[in-house]
C-alpha positions as CSV (number, residue, x, y, z in Angstrom):
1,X,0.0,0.0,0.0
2,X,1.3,3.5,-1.4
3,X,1.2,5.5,2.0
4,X,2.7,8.4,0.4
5,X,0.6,11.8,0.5
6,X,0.0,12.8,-2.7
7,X,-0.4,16.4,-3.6
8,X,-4.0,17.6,-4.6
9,X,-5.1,20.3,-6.7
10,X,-6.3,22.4,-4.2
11,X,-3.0,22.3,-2.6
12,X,-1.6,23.7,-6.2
13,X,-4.0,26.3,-6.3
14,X,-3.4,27.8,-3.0
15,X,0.1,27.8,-3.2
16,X,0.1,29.1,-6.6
17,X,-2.1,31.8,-4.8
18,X,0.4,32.4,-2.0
19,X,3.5,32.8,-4.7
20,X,1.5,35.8,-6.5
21,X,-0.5,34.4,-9.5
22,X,-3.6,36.1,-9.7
23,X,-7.0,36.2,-11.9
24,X,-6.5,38.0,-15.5
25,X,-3.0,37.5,-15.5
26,X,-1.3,36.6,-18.8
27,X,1.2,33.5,-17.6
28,X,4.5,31.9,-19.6
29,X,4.9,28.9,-17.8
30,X,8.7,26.6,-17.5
31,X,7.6,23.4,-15.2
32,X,9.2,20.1,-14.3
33,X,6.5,18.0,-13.1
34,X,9.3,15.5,-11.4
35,X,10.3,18.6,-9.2
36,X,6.7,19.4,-8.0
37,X,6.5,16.0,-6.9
38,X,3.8,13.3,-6.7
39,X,0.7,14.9,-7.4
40,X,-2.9,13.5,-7.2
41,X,-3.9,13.6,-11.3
42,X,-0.8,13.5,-12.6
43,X,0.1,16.3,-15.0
44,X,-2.8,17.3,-15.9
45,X,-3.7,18.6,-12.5
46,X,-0.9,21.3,-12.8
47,X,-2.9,23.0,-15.9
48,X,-6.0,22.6,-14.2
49,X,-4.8,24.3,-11.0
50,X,-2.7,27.0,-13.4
51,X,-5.9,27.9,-14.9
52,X,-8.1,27.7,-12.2
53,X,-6.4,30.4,-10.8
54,X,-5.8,32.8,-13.9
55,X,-9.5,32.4,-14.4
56,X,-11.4,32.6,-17.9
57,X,-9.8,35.9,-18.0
58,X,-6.4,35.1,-17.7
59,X,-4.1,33.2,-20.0
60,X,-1.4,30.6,-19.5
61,X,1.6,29.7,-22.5
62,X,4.2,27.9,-23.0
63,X,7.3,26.8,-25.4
64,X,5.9,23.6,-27.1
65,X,8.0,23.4,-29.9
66,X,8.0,20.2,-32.3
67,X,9.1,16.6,-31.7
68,X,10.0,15.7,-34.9
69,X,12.2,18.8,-35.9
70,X,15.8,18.3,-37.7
71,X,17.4,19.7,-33.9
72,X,16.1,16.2,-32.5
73,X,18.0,14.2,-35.0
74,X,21.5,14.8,-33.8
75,X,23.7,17.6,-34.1
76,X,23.7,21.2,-33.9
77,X,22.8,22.3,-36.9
78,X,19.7,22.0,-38.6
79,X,20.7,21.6,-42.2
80,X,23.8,19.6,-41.1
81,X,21.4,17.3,-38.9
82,X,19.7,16.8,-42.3
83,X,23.0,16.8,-44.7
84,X,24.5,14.1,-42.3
85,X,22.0,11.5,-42.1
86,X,22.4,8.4,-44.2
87,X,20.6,8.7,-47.7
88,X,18.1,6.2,-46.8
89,X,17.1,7.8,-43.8
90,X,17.9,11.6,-45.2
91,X,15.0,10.6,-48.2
92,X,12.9,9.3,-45.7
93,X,12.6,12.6,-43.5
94,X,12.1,14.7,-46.5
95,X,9.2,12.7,-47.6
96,X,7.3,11.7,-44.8
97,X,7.9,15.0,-42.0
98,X,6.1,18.0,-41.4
99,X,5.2,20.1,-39.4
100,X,1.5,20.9,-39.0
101,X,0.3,23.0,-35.8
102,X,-3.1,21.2,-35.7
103,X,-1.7,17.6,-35.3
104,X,2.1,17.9,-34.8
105,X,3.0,16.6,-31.1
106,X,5.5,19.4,-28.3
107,X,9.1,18.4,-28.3
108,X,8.8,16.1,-25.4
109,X,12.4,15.1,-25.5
110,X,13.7,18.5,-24.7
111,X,10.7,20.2,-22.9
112,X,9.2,17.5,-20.7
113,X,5.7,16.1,-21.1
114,X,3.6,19.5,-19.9
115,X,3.7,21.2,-23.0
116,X,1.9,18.6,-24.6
117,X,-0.8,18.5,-22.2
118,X,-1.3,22.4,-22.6
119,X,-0.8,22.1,-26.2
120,X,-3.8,19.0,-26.1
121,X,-6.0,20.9,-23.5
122,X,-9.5,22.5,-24.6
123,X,-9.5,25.2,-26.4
124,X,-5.8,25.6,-27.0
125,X,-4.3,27.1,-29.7
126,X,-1.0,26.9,-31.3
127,X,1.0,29.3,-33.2
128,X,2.0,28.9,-36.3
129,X,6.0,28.2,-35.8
130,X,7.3,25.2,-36.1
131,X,9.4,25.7,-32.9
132,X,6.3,27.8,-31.3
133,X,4.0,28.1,-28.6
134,X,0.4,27.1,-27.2
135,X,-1.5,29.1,-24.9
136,X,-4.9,29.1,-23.1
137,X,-7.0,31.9,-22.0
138,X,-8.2,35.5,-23.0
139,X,-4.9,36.6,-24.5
140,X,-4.1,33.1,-26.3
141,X,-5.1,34.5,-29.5
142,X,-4.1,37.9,-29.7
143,X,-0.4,36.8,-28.3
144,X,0.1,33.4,-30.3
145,X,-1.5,34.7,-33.6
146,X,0.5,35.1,-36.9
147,X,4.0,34.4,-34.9
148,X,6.9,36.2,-37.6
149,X,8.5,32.7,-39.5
150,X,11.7,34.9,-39.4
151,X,13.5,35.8,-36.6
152,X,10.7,34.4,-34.6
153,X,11.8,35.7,-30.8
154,X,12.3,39.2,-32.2
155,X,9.7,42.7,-32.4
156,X,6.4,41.0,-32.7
157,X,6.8,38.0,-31.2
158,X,5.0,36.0,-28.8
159,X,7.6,36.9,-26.3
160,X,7.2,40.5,-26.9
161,X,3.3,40.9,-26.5
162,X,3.7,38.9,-23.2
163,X,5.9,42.0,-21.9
164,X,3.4,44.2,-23.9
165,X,0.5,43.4,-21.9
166,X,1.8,42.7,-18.6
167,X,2.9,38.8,-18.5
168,X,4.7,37.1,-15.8
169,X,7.2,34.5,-16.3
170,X,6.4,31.3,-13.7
171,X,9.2,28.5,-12.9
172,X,7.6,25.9,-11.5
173,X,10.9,23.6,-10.7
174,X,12.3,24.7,-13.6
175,X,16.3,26.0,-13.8
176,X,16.7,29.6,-14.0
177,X,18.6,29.2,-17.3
178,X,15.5,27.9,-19.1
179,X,13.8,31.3,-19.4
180,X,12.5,31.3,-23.2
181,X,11.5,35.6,-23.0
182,X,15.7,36.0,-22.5
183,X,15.8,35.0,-26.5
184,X,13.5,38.2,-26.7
185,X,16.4,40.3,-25.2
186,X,18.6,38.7,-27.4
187,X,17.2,39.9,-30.7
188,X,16.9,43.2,-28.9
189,X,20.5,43.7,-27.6
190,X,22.2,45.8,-29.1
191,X,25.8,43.5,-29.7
192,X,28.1,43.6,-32.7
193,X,28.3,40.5,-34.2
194,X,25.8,38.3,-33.0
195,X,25.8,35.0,-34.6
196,X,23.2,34.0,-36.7
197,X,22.0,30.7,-38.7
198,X,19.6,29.3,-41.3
199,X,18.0,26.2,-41.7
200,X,15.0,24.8,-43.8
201,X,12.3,23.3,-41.9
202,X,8.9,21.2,-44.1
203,X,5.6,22.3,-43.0
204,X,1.9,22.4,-44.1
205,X,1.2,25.6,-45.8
206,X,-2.3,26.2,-47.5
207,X,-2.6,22.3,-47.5
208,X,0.8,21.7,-49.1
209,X,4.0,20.1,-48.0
210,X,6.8,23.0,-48.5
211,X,10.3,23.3,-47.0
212,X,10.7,26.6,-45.6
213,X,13.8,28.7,-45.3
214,X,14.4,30.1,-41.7
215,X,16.9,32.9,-40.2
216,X,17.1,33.6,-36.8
217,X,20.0,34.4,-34.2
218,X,21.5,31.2,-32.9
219,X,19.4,30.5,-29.8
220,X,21.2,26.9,-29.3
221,X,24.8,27.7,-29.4
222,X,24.1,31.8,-27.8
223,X,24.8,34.6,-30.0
224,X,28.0,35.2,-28.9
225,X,30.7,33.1,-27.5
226,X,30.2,32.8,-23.5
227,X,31.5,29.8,-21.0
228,X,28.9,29.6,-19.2
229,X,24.9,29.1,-19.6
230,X,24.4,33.4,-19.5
231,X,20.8,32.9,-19.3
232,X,21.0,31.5,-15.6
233,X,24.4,34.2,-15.2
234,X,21.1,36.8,-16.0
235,X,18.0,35.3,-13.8
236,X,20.3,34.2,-11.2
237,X,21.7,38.1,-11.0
238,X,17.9,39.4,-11.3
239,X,17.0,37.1,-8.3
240,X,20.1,38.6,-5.9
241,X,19.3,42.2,-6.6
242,X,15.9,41.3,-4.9
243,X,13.7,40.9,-8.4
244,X,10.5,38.6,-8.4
245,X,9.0,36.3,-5.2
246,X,10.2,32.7,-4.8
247,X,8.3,30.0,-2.8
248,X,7.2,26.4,-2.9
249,X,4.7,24.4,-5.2
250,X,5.0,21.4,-3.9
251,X,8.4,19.8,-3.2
252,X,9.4,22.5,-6.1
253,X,11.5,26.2,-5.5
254,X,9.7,28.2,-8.0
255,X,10.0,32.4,-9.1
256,X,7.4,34.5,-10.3
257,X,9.2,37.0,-12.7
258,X,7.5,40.5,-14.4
259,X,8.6,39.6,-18.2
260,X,9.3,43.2,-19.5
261,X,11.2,43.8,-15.9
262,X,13.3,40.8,-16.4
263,X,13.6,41.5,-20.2
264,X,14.8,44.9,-19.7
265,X,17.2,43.4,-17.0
266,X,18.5,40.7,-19.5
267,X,18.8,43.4,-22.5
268,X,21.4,45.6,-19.9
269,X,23.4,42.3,-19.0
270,X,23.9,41.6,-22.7
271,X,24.7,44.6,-23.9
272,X,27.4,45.1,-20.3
273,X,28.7,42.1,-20.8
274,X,29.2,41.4,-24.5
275,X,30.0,44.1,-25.7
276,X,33.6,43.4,-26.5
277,X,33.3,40.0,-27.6
């Protein structure tokens, strides 16, 4: 007999409560569900408490990308992923992948098995990106819809109408280096030389199979050559200097963050730091 206590929902909701998420509030979300521990509903509870505390008129996203995208396949290149399989295989991918935001399943291997539950829940809705978001609530549309193909962190973006209208960033478990807006104050940051890279990707456009070209600054690898993971070197220096709440969900430590403070914050770092690279 399991003797251990699980935890419920309304646990969730009140410590959720107690950490500062509020009704109406627009919500990108970085979870592990491991860290939170064993909880009554499995992960599907999480999105249910989420929401039940945002209310109908708040909205919760996150990164879902795509599970089958060239990244997945090995290296760290898209088009040399693709250049580098066997022909077999190579012929394969071309003809059988795509990406369709209706159907295609969240990168589970790299984002954990939330996103697909958000991306699956009712009433969800997807942006058009291969390596995109889903979202839930008020906002979902109106911050998800006609994400840029090009340079798809940059003015316009998802990340940028989170800031616009107010958004909060919520680790739930999650490292401080896995904040997604930071690729918003990279394609802001004003650095010489900041790397950049193309890569074709095949997705369902107007009912057809196409390979699209992409450019974008090179989110994997950073933009410019750095040690160390910068994006926890930035949140971690946020956090010291006394920026957002911390508290418990569960067994997790989890931050609440203001996105266009922390953006802002991430932007100065950058632009202090690299800018004699």
């Amino acid at each position: 007999m399991n003797n251990i206590l699980k935890i419920t929902k309304n646990q969730l909701v009140n410590e959720l409560i107690e950490l500062g998420l509020s009704e109406g509030q627009t919500v990108m979300l970085h979870a592990s569900v491991k860290r939170i521990g064993n909880i009554e509903g499995g992960p599907q509870t999480i999105i249910e408490a989420l929401l039940e505390v945002l209310t109908s008129s708040g909205t919760l996203m996150m990164l879902v990308g795509w599970e089958d995208n060239p990244y997945n396949i090995s290296g760290a290149s898209f088009q040399d992923n693709i250049d580098n399989l066997p022909e077999k295989k190579r012929r394969a991918f071309y003809n059988s992948t795509s990406f369709d935001p209706e159907y295609s399943r969240s990168d589970r291997k790299v984002m954990g098995i939330l996103p697909e539950y958000l991306r699956t829940y009712p009433g969800s809705i997807r942006s058009r990106h291969p390596l995109g978001y889903a979202a839930v609530g008020k906002m979902a549309q109106s911050v998800l819809n006609d994400q840029q193909w090009q340079y798809r962190e940059g003015s316009g973006s998802p990340l940028e109408k989170l800031c616009e209208v107010g958004g909060k960033v919520l680790l739930l478990g999650s490292p401080t280096g896995n904040v997604t807006l930071l690729h918003f104050a990279e394609n802001l940051a004003d650095i010489p030389n900041k790397k950049i890279v193309h890569y074709k990707m095949p997705i369902i456009q107007n009912g057809n199979r196409v390979w699209k070209d992409f450019e974008e600054y090179d989110f994997i690898n950073g933009i410019v050559p750095w040690s160390e993971d910068y994006f926890k070197n930035i949140v971690d220096e946020y956090i010291e200097k006394g920026n957002g709440v911390q508290g418990k969900v569960g067994m997790a430590e989890c931050h609440l963050f203001n996105a266009k403070n922390l953006n802002k914050f991430g932007i100065n770092w950058m632009e202090r730091n690299f800018c004699c690279l």
